[in-house]
PQR file with spaces between the fields and no chain letter, atoms N, CA, C, O and H, PARSE charges and radii, in Angstrom:
ATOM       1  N    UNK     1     -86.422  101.776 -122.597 -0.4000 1.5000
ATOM       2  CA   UNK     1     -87.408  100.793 -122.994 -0.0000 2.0000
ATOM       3  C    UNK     1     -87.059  100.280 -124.391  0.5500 1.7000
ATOM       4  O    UNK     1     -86.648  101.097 -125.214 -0.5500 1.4000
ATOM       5  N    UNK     2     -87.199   98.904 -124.747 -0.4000 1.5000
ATOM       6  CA   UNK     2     -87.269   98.565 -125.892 -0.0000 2.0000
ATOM       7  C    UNK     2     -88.669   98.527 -126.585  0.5500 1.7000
ATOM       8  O    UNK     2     -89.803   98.551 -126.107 -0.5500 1.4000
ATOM       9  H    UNK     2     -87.533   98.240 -124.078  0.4000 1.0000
ATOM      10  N    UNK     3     -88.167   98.452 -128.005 -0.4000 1.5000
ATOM      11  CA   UNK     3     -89.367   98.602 -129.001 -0.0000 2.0000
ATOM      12  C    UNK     3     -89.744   96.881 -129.323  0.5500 1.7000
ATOM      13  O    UNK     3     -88.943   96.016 -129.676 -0.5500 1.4000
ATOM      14  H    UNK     3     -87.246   98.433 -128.394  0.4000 1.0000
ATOM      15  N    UNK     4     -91.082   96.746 -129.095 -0.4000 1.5000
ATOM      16  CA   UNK     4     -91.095   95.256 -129.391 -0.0000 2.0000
ATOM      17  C    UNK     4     -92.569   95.392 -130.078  0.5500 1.7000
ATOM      18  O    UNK     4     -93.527   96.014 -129.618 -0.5500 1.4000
ATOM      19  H    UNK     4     -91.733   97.449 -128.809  0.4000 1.0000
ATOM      20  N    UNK     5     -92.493   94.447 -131.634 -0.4000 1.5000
ATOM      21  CA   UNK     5     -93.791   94.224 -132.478 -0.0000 2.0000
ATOM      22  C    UNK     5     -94.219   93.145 -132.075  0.5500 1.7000
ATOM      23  O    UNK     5     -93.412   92.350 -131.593 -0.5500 1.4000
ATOM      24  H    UNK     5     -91.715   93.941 -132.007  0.4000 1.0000
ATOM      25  N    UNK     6     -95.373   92.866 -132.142 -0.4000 1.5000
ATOM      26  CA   UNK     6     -96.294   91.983 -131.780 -0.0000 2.0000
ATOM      27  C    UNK     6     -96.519   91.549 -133.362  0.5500 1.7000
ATOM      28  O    UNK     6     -96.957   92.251 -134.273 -0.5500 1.4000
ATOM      29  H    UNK     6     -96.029   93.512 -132.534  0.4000 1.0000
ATOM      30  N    UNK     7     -96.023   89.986 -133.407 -0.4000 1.5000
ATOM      31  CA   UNK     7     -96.384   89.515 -134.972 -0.0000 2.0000
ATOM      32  C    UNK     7     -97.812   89.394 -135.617  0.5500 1.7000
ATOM      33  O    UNK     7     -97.975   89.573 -136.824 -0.5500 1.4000
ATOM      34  H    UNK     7     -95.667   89.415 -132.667  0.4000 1.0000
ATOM      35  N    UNK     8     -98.980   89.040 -134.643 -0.4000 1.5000
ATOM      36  CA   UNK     8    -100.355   88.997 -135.052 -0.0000 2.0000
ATOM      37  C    UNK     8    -100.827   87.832 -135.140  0.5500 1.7000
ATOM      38  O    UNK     8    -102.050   87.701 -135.200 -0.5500 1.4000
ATOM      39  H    UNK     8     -98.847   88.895 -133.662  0.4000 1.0000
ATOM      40  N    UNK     9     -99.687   86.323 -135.178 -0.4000 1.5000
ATOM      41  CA   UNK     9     -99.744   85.001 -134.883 -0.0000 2.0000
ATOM      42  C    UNK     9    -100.125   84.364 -133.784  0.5500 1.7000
ATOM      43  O    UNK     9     -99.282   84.372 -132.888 -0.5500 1.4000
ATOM      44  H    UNK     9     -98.694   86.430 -135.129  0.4000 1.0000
ATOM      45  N    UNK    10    -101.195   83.772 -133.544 -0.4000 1.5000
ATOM      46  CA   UNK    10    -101.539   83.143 -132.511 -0.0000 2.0000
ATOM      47  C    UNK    10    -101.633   84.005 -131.119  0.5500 1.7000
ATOM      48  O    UNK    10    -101.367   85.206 -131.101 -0.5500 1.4000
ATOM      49  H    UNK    10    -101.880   83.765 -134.273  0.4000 1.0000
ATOM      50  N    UNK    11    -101.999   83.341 -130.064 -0.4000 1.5000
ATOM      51  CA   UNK    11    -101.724   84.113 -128.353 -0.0000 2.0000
ATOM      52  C    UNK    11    -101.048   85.245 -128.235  0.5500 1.7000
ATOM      53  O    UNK    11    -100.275   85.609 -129.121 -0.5500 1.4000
ATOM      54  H    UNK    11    -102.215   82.365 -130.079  0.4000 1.0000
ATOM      55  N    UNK    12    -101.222   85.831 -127.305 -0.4000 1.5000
ATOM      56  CA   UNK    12    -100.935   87.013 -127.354 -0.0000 2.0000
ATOM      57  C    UNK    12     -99.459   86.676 -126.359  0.5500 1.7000
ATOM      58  O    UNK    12     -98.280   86.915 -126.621 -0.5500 1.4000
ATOM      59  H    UNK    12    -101.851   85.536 -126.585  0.4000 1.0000
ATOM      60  N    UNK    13     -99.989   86.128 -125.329 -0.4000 1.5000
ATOM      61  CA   UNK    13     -98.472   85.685 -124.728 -0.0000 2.0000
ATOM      62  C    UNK    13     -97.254   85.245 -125.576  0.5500 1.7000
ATOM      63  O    UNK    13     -96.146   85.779 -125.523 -0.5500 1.4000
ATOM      64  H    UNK    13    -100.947   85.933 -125.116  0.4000 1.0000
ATOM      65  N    UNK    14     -97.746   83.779 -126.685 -0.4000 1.5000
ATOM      66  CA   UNK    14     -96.949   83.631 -127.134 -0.0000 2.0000
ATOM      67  C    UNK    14     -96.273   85.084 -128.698  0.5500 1.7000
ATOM      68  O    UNK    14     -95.243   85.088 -129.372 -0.5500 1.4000
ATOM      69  H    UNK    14     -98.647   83.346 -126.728  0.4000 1.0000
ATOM      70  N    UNK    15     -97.233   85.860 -128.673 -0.4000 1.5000
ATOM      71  CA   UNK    15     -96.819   86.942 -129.521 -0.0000 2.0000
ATOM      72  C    UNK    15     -95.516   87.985 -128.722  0.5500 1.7000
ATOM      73  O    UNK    15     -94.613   88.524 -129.363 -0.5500 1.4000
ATOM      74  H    UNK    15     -98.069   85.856 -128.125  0.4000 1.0000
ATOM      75  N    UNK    16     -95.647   88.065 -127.613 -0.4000 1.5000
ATOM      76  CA   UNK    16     -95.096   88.814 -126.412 -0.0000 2.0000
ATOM      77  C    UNK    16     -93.329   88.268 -126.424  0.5500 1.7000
ATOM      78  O    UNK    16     -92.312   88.928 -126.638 -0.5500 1.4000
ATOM      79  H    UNK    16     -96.380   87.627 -127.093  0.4000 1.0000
ATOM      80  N    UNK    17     -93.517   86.734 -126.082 -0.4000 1.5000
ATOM      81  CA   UNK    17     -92.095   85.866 -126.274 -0.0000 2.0000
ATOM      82  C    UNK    17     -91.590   85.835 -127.125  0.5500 1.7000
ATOM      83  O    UNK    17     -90.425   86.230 -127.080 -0.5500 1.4000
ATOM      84  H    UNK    17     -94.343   86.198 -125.907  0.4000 1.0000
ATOM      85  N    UNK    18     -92.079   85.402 -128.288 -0.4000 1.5000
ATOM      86  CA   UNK    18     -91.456   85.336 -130.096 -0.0000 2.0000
ATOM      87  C    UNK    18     -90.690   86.757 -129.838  0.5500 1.7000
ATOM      88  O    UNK    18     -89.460   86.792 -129.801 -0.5500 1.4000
ATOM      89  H    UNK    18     -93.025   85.081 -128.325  0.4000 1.0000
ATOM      90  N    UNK    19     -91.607   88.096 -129.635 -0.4000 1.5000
ATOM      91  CA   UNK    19     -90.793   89.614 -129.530 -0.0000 2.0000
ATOM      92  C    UNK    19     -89.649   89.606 -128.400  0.5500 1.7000
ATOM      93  O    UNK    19     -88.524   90.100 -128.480 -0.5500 1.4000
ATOM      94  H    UNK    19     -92.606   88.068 -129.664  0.4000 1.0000
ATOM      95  N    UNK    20     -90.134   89.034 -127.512 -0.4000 1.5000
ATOM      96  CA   UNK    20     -88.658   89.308 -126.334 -0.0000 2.0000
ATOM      97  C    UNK    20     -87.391   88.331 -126.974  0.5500 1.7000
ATOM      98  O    UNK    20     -86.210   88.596 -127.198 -0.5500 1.4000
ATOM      99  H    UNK    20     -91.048   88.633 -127.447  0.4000 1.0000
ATOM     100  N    UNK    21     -88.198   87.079 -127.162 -0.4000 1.5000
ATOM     101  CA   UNK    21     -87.026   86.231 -128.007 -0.0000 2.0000
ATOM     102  C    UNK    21     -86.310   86.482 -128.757  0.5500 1.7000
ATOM     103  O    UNK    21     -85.135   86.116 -128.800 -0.5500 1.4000
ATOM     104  H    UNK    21     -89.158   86.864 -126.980  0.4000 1.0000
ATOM     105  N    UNK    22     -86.914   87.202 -129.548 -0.4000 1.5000
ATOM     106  CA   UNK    22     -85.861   88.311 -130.468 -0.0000 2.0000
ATOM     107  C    UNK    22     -85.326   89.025 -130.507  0.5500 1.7000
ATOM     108  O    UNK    22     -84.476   89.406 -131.313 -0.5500 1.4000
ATOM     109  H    UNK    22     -87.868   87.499 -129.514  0.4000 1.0000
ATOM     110  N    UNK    23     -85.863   89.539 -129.252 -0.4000 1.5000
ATOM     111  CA   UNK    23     -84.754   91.124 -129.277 -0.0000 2.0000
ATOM     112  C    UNK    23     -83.784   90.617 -128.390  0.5500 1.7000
ATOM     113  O    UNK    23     -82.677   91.156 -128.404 -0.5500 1.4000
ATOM     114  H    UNK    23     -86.554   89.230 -128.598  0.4000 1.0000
ATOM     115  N    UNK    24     -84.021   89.573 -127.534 -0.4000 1.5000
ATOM     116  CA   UNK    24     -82.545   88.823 -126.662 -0.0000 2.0000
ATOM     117  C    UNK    24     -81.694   88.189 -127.699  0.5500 1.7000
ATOM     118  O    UNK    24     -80.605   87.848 -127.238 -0.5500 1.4000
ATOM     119  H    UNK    24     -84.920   89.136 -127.523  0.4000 1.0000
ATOM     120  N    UNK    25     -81.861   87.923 -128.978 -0.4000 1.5000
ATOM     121  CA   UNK    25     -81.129   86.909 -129.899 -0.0000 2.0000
ATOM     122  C    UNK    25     -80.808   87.966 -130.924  0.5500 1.7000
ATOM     123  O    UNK    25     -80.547   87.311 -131.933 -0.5500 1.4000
ATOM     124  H    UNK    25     -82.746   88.200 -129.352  0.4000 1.0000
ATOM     125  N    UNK    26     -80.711   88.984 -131.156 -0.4000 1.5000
ATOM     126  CA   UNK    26     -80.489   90.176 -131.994 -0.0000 2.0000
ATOM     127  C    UNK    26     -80.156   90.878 -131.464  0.5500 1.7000
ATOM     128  O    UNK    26     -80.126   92.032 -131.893 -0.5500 1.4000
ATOM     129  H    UNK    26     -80.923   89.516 -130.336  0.4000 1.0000
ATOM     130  N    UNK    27     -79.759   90.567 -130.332 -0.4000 1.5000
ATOM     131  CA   UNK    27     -78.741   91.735 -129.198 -0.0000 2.0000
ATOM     132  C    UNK    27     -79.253   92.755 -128.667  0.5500 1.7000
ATOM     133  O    UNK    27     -78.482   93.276 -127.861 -0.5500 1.4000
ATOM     134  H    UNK    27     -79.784   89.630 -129.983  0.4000 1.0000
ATOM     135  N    UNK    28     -80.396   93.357 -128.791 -0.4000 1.5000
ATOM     136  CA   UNK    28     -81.001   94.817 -128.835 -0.0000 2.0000
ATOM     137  C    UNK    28     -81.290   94.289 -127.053  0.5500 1.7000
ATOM     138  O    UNK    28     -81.242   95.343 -126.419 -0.5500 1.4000
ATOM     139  H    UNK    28     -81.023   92.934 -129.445  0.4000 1.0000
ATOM     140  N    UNK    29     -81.509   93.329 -126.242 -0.4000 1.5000
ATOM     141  CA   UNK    29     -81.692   93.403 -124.623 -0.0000 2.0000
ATOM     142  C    UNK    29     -80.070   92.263 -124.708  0.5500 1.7000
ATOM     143  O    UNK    29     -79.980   91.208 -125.335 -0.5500 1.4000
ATOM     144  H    UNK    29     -81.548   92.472 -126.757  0.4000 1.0000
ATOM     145  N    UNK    30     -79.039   92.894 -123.910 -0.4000 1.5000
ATOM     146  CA   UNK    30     -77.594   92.519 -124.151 -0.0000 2.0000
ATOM     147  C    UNK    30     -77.914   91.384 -122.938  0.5500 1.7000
ATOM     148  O    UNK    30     -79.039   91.213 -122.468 -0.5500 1.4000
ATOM     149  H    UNK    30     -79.112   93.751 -123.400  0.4000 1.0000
ATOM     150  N    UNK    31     -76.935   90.784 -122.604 -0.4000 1.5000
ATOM     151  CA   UNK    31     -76.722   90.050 -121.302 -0.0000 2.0000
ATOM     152  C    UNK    31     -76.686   90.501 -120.463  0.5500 1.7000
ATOM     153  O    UNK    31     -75.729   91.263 -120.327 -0.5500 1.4000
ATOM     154  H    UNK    31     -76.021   90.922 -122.986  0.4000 1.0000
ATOM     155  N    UNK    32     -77.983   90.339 -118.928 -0.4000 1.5000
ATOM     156  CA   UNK    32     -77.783   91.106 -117.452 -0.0000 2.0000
ATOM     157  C    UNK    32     -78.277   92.195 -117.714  0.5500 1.7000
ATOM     158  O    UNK    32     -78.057   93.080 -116.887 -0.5500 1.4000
ATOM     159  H    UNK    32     -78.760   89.720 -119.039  0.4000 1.0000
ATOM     160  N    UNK    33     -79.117   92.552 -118.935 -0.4000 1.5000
ATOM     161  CA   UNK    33     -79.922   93.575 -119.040 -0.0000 2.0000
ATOM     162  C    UNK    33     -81.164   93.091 -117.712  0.5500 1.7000
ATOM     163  O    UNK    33     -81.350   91.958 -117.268 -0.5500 1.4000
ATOM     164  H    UNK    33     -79.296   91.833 -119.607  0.4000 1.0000
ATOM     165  N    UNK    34     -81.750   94.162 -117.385 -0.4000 1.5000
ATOM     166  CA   UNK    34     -82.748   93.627 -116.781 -0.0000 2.0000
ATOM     167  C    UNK    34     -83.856   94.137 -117.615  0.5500 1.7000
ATOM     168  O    UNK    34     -83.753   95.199 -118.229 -0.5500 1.4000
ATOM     169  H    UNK    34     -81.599   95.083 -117.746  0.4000 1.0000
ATOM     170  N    UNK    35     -85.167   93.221 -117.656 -0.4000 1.5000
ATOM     171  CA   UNK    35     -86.181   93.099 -118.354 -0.0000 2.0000
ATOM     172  C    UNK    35     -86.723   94.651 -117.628  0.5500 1.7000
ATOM     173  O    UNK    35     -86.139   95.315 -116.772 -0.5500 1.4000
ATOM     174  H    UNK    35     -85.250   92.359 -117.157  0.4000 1.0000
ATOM     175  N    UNK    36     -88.065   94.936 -118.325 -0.4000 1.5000
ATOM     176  CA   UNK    36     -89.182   96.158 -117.964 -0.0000 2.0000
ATOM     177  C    UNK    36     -89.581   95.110 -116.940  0.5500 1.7000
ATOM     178  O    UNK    36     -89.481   93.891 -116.809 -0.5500 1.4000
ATOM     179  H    UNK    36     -88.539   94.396 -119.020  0.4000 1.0000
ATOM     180  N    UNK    37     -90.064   96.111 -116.295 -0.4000 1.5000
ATOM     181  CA   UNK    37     -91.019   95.176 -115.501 -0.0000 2.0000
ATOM     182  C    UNK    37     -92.815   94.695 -115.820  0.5500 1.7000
ATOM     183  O    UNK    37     -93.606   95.431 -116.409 -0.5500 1.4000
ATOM     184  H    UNK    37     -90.146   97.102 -116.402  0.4000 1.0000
ATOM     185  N    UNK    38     -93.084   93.596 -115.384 -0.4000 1.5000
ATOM     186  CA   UNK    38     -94.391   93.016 -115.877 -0.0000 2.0000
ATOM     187  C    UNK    38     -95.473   94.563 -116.275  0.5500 1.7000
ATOM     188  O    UNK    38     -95.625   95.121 -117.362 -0.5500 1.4000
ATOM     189  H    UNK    38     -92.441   92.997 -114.905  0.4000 1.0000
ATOM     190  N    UNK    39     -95.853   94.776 -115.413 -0.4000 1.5000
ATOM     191  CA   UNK    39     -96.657   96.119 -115.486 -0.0000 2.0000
ATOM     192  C    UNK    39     -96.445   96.736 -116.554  0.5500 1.7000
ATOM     193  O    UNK    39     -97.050   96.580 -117.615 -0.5500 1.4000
ATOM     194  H    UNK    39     -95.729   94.323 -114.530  0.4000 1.0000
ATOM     195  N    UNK    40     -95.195   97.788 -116.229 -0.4000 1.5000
ATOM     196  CA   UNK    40     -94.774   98.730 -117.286 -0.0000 2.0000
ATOM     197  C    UNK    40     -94.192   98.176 -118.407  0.5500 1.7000
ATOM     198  O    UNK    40     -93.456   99.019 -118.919 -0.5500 1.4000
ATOM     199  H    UNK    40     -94.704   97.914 -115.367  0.4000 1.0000
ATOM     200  N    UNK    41     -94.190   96.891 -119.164 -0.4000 1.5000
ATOM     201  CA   UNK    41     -94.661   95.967 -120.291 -0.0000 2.0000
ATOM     202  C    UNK    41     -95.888   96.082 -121.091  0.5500 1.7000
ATOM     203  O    UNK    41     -96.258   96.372 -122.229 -0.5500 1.4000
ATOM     204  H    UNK    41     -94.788   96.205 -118.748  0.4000 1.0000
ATOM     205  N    UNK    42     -96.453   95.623 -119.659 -0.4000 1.5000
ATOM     206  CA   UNK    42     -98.164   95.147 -120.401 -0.0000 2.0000
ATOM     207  C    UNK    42     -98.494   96.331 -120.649  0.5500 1.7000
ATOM     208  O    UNK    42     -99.027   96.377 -121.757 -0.5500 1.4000
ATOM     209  H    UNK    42     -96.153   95.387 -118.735  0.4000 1.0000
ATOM     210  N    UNK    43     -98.418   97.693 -119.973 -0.4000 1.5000
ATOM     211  CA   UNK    43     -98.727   99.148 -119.954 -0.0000 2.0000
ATOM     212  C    UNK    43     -98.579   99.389 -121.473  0.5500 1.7000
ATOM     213  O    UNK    43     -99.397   99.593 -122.370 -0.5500 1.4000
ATOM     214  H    UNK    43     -97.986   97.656 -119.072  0.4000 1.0000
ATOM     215  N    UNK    44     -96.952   99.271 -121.418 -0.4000 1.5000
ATOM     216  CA   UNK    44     -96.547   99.832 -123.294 -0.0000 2.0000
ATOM     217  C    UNK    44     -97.333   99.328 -124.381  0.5500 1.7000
ATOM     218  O    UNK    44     -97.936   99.891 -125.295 -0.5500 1.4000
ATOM     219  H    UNK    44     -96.288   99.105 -120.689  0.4000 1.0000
ATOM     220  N    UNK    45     -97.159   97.979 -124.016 -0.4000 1.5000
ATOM     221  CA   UNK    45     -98.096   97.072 -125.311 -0.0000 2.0000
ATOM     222  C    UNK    45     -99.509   96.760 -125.311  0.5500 1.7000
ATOM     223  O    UNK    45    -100.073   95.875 -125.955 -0.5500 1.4000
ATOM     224  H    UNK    45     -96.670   97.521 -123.273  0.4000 1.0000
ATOM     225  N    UNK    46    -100.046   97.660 -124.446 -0.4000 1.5000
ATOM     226  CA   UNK    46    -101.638   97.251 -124.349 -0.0000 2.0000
ATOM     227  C    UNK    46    -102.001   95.878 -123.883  0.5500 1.7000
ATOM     228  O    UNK    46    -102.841   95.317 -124.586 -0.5500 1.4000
ATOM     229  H    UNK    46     -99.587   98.378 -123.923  0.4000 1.0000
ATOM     230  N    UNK    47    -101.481   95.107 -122.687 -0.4000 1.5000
ATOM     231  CA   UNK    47    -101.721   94.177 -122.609 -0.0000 2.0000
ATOM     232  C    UNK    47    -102.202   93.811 -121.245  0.5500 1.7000
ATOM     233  O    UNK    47    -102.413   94.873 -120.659 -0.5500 1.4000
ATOM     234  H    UNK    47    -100.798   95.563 -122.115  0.4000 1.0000
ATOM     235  N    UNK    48    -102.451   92.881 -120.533 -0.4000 1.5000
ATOM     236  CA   UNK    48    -102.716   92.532 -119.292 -0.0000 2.0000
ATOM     237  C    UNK    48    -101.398   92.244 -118.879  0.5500 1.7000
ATOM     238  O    UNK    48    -100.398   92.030 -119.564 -0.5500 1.4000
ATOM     239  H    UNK    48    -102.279   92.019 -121.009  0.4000 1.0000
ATOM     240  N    UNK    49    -101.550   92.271 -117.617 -0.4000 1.5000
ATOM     241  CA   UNK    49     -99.989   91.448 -116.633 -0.0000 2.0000
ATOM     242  C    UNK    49    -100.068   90.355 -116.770  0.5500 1.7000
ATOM     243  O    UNK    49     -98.917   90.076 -117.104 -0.5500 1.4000
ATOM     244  H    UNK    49    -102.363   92.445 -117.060  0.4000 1.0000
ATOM     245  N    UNK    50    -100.771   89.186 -116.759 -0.4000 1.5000
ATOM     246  CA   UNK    50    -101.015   87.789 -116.665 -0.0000 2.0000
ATOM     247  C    UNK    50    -100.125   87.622 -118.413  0.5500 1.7000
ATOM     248  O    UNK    50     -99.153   86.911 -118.668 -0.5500 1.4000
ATOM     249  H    UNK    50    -101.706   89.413 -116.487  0.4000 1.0000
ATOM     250  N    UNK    51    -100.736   88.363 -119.169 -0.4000 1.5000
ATOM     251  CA   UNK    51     -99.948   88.009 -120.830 -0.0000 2.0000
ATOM     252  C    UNK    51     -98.500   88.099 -120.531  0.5500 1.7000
ATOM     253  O    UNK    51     -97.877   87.156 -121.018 -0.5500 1.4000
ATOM     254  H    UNK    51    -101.525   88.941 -118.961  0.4000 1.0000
ATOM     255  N    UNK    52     -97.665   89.082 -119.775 -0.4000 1.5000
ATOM     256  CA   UNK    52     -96.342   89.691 -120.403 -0.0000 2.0000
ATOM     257  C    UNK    52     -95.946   88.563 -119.143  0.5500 1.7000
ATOM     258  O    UNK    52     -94.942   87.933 -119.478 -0.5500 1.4000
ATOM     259  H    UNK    52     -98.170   89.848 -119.379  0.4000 1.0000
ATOM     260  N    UNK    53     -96.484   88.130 -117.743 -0.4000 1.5000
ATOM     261  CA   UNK    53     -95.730   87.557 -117.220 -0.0000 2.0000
ATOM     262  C    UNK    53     -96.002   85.588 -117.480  0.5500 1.7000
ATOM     263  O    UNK    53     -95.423   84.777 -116.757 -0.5500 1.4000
ATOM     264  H    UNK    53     -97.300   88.641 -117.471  0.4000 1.0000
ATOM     265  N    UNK    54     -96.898   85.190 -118.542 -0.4000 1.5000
ATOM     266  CA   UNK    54     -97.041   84.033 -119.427 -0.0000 2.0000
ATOM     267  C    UNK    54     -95.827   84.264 -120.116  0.5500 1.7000
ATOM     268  O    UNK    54     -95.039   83.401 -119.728 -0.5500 1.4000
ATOM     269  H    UNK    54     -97.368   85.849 -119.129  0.4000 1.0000
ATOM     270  N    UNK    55     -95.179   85.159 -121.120 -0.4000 1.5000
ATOM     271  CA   UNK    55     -94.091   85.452 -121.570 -0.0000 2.0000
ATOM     272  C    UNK    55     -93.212   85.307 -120.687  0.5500 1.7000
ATOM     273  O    UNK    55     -92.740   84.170 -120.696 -0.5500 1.4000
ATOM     274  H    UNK    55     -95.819   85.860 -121.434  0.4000 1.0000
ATOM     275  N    UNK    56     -92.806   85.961 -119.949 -0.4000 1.5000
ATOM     276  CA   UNK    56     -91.512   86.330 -119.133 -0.0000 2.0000
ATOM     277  C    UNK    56     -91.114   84.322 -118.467  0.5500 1.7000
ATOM     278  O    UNK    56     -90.083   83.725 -118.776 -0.5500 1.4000
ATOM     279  H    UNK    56     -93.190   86.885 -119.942  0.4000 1.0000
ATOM     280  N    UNK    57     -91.986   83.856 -117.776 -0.4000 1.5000
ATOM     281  CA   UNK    57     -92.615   82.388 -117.437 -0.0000 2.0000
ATOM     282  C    UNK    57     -91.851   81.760 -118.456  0.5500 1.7000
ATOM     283  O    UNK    57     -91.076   80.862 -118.126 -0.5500 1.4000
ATOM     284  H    UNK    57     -92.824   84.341 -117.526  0.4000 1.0000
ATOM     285  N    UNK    58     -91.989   82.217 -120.063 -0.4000 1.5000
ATOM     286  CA   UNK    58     -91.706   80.917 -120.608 -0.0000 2.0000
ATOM     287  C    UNK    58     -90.443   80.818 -121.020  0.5500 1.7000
ATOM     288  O    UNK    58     -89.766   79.790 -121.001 -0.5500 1.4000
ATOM     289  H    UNK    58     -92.618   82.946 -120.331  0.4000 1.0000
ATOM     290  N    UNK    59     -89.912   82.526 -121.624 -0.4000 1.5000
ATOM     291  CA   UNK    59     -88.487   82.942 -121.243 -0.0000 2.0000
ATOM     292  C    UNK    59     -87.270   82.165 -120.435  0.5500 1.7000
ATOM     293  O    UNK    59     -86.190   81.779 -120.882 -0.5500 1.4000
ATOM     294  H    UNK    59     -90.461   83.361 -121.639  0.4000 1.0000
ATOM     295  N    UNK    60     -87.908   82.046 -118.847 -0.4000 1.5000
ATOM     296  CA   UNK    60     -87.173   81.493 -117.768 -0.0000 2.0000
ATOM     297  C    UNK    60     -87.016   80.349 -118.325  0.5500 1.7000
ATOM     298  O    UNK    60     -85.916   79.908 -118.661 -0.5500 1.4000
ATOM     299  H    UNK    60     -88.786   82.359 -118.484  0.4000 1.0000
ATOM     300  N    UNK    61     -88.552   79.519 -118.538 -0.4000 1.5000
ATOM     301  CA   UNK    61     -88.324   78.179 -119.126 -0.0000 2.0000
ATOM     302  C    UNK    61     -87.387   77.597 -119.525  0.5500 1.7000
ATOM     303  O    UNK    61     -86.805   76.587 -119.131 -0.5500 1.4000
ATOM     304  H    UNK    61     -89.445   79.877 -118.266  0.4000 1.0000
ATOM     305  N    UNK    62     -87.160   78.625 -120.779 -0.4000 1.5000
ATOM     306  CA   UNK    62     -86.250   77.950 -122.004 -0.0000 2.0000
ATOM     307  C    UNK    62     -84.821   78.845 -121.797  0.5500 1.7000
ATOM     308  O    UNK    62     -84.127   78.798 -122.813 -0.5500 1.4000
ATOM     309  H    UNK    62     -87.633   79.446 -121.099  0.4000 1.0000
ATOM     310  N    UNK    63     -84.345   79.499 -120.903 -0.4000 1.5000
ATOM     311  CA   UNK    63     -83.299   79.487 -120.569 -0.0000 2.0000
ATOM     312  C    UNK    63     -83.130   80.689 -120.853  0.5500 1.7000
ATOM     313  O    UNK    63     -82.130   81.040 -120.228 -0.5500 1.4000
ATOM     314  H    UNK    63     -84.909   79.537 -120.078  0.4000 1.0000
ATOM     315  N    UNK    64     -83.729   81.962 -121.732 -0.4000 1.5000
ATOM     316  CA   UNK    64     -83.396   82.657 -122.341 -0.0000 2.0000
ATOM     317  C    UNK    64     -83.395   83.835 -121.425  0.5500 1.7000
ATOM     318  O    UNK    64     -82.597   84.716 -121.745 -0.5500 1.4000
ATOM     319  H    UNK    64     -84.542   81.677 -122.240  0.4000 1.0000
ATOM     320  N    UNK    65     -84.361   84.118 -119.986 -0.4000 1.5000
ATOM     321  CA   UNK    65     -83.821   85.110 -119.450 -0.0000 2.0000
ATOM     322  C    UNK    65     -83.887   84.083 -117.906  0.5500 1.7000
ATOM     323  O    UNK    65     -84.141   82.880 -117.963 -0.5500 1.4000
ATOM     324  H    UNK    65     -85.009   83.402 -119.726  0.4000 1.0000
ATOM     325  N    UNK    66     -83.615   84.810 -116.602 -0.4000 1.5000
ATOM     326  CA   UNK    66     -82.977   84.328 -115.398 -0.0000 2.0000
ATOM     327  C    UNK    66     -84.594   85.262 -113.983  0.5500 1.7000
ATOM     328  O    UNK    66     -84.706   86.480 -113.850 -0.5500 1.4000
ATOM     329  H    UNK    66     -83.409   85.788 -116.556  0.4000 1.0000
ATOM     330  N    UNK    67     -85.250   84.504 -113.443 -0.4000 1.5000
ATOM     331  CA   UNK    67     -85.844   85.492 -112.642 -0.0000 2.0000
ATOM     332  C    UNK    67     -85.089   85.459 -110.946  0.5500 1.7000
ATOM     333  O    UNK    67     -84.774   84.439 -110.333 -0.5500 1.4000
ATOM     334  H    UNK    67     -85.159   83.514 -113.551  0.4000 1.0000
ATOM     335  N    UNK    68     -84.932   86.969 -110.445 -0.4000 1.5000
ATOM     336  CA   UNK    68     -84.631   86.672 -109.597 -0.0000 2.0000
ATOM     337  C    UNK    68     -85.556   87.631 -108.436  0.5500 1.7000
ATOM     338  O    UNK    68     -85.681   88.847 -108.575 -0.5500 1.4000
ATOM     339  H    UNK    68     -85.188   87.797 -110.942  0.4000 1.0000
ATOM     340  N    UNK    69     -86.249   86.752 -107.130 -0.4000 1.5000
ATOM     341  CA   UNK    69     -86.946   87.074 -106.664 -0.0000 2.0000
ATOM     342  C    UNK    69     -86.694   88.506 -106.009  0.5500 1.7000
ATOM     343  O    UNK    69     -85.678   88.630 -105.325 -0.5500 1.4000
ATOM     344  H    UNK    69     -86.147   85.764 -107.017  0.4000 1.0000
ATOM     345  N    UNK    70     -87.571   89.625 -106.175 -0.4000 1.5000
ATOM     346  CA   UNK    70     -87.457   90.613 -105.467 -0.0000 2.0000
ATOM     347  C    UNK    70     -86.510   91.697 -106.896  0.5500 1.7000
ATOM     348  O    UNK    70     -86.655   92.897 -107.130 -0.5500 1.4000
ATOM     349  H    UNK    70     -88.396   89.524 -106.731  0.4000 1.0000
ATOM     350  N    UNK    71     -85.772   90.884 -107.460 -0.4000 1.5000
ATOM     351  CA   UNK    71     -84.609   91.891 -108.548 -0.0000 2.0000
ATOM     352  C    UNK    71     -85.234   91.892 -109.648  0.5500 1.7000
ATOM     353  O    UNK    71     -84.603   92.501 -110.512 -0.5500 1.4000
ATOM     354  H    UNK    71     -85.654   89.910 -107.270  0.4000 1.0000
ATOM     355  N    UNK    72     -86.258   91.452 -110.017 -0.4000 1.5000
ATOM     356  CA   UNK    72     -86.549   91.418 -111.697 -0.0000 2.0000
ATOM     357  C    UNK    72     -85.936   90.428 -111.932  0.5500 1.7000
ATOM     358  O    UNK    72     -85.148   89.738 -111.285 -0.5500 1.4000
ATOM     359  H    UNK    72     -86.771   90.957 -109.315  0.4000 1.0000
ATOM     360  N    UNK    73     -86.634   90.366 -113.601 -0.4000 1.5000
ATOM     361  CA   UNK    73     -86.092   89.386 -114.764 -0.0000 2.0000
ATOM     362  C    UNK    73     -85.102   89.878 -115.675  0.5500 1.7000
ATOM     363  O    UNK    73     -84.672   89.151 -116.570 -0.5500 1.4000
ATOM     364  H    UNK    73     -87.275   90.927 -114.126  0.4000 1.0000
């Protein structure tokens, strides 16, 4: 599992992304890592599923991680 801070800025989703965003751009989740899964996310960070997968959602968006149905993100 990675360690991810929650900055305290705005949404909680968007607090969730800024942290994954970073740890994908600071190398700490490498390329073809596969993400935690939604659940055991929201689990670690005290959060709902709907928050970590608003994150994961916007991730795909902007190119930064890949979802693939049934395999994870």
């Amino acid at each position: 599992m990675i360690h991810l801070s929650l900055d305290g800025e705005g949404l909680l989703y968007r607090q969730t992304y800024r942290a994954l965003r970073s740890a994908i751009l600071e190398e700490r989740l490498r390329p073809d890592t596969r993400l935690p899964s939604s659940r055991n996310l929201a689990r670690e960070l005290g959060l709902s599923r709907n928050t970590v997968l608003l994150a994961y959602e916007q991730l795909t968006a902007e190119g930064y991680a890949n979802a693939r149905g049934g395999s994870g993100t």
